[in-house]
C-alpha positions in Angstrom: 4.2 26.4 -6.0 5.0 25.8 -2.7 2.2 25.0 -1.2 1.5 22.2 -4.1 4.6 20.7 -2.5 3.6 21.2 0.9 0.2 19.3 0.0 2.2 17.0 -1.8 4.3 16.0 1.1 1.2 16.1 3.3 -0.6 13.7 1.4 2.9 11.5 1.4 2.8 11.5 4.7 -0.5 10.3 6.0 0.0 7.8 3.1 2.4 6.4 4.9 0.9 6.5 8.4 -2.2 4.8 7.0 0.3 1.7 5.4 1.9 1.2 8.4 -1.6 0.5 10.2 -2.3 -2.3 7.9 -1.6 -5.5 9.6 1.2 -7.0 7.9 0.3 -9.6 6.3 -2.1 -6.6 3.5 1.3 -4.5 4.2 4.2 -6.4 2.8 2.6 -7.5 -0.4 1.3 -3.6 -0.9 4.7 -2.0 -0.3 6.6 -5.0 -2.6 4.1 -4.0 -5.2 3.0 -0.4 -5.1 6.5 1.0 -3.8 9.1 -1.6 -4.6 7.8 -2.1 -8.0 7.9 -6.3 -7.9 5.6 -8.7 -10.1 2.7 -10.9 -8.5 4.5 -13.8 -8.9 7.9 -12.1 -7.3 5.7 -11.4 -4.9 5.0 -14.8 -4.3 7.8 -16.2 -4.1 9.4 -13.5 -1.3 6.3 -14.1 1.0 5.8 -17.9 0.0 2.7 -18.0 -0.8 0.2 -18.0 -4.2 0.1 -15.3 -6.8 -4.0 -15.4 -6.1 -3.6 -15.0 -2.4 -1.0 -11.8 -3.5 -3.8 -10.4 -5.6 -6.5 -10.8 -2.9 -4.4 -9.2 0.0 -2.8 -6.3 -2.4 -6.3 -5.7 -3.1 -7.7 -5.9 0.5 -4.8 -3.3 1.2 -5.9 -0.8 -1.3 -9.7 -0.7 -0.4 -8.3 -0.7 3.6 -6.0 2.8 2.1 -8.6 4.2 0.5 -10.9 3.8 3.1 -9.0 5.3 5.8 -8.1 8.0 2.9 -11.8 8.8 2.6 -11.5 9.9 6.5 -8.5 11.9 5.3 -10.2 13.7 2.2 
């Protein structure tokens, strides 16, 4: 069981390490979404700019993560 949480807390961290290499402008709409839990157009509004432009760099954040995940896994 412990090494589940060690894994677990592993994983959390290179998470983390990978977000914080995204250039800001993917980073902030990712973390308002993924870890803050905010809508698109909340989203919006915080960052002034569109909902679609939200949507495009949210998703341009998660293939950026699960890219450098790949490395990872």
């Amino acid at each position: 069981m412990q090494d589940i949480s060690l894994v677990e807390a592993e994983k959390r961290a290179v998470i983390k390490r990978a977000i914080a290499t995204l250039p800001d402008k993917y980073r902030a709409p990712l973390v308002l979404r993924d870890v803050e839990g905010k809508s698109y157009d909340e989203i919006a509004l915080i960052l002034q700019t569109s909902e679609g432009t939200v949507k495009s760099r949210i998703n341009r954040a998660r293939n950026f993560l699960r890219d450098k995940m790949r490395n990872y896994l």
